[in-house]
N, C-alpha and C positions, 0 to 999 in steps of 0.2 A: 120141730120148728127149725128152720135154716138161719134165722138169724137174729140179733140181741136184741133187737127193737120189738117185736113181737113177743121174743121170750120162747120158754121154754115151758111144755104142761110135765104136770107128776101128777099119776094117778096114787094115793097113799089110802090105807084103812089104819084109822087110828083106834087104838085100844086108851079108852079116859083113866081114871082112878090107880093110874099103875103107883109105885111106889117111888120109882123117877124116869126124868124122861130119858127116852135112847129108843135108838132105830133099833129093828130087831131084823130087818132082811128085806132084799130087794129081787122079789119071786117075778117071773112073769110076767114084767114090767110096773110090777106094786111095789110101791116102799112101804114096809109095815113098820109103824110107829107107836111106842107107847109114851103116853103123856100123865103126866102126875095130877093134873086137873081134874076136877069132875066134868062132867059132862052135862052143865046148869050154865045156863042164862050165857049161852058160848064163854064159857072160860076154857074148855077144852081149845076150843078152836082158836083163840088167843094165844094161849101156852103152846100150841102147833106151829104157828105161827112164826112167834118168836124164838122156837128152839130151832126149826130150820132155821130162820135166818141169821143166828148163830153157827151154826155147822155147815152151812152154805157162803157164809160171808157176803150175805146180801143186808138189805136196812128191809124190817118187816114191813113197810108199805111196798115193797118191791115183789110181796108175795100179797095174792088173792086163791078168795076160794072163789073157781068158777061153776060147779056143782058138788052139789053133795053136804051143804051146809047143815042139817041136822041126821046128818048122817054119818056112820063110821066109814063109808065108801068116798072118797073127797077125789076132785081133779083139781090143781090148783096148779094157778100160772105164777110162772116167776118170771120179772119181768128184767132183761138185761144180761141174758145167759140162756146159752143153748143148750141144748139139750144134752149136746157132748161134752160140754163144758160143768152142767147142772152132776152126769155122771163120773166126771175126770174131780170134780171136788168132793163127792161123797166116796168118792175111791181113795184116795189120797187119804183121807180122813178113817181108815179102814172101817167107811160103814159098808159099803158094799165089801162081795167077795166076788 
């Protein structure tokens, strides 16, 4: 995405029931994620949710799941941040390498 009004998409596979949550690596254009929630009634996708938007410094209605909702395959838009920008903040933050 070129620009903040459109937002920026992340493809992520999320891992439910971990022990806490934390990025684990940014392959191929995937962010892999594990989240401390289980994976019932979307609390996983909740806890996703708002842990990016904690470590992205965005407010969690600013992130949507655009596919992949009962799945551990998610595309999700974040709305207000490019794509470079979406990468330049989880760098920063040593999630990516």
């Amino acid at each position: 995405m070129a620009d903040k009004e459109s937002g920026a998409r992340l493809h992520v596979r999320v891992t439910p029931g971990a022990p806490r949550n934390e990025v684990m690596s940014y392959v191929e254009g995937v962010l892999k994620v594990k989240v401390a929630a289980p994976p019932v009634k979307g609390q996983a996708n909740k806890e996703l949710i708002s842990f990016l938007a904690d470590i992205l410094g965005v407010r969690k209605n600013q992130i949507s799941i655009l596919k992949g909702e009962t799945s551990r395959d998610k595309v999700l838009a974040i709305e207000g941040v490019t794509e470079q920008e979406l990468k330049s903040r989880l760098t920063a933050q040593g999630r990516l390498v």
